[in-house]
C-alpha positions in Angstrom: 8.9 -2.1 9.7 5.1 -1.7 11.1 2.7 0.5 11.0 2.0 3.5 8.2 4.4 5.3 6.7 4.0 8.4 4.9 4.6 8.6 1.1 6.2 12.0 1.3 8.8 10.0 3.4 9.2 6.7 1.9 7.7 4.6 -0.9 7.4 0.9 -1.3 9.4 -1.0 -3.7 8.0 -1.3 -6.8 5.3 -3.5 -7.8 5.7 -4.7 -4.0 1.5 -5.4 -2.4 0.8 -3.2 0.4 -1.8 -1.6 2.3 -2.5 1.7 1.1 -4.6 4.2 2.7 -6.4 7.5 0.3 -6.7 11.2 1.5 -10.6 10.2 1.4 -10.1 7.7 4.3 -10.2 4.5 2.1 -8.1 1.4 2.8 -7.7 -1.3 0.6 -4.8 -3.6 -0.7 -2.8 -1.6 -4.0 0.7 -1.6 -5.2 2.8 1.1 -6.8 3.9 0.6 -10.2 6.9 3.2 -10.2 4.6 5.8 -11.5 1.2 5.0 -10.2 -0.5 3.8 -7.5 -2.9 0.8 -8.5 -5.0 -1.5 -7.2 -4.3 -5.5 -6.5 -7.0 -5.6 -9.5 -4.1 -3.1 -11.6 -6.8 -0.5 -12.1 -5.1 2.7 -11.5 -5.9 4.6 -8.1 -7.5 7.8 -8.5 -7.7 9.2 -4.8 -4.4 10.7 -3.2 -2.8 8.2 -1.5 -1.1 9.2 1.6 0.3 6.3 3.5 1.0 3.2 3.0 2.1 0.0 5.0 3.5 -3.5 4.6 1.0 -6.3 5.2 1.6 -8.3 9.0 3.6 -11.5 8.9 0.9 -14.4 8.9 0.0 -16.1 12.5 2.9 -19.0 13.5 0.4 -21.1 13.7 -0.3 -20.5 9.8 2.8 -21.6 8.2 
């Protein structure tokens, strides 16, 4: 799976880091909690988030 995915269509597993991206245009790393979105920090998200994606796979050459 790549790329962003809608949250109308699809939502992460629970408590699973992603990158998230907010109706306002913000993108930052935040989990869902299985009734909120959060932060990595656990603060709970107050913009609309609208898509979300899984982070990339590190570089070969970084494992």
């Amino acid at each position: 799976m790549s790329g962003w995915l809608s949250v109308e269509e699809q939502m992460p597993d629970s408590d699973t880091d992603v990158i998230v991206a907010a109706e306002d245009g913000h993108v930052e790393a935040g989990f869902h909690d299985g009734r909120v979105w959060r932060w990595l920090n656990a603060c709970r998200v107050e913009a609309d988030i609208t898509h979300w994606m899984p982070f990339p796979n590190p570089p070969e050459d970084a494992r």
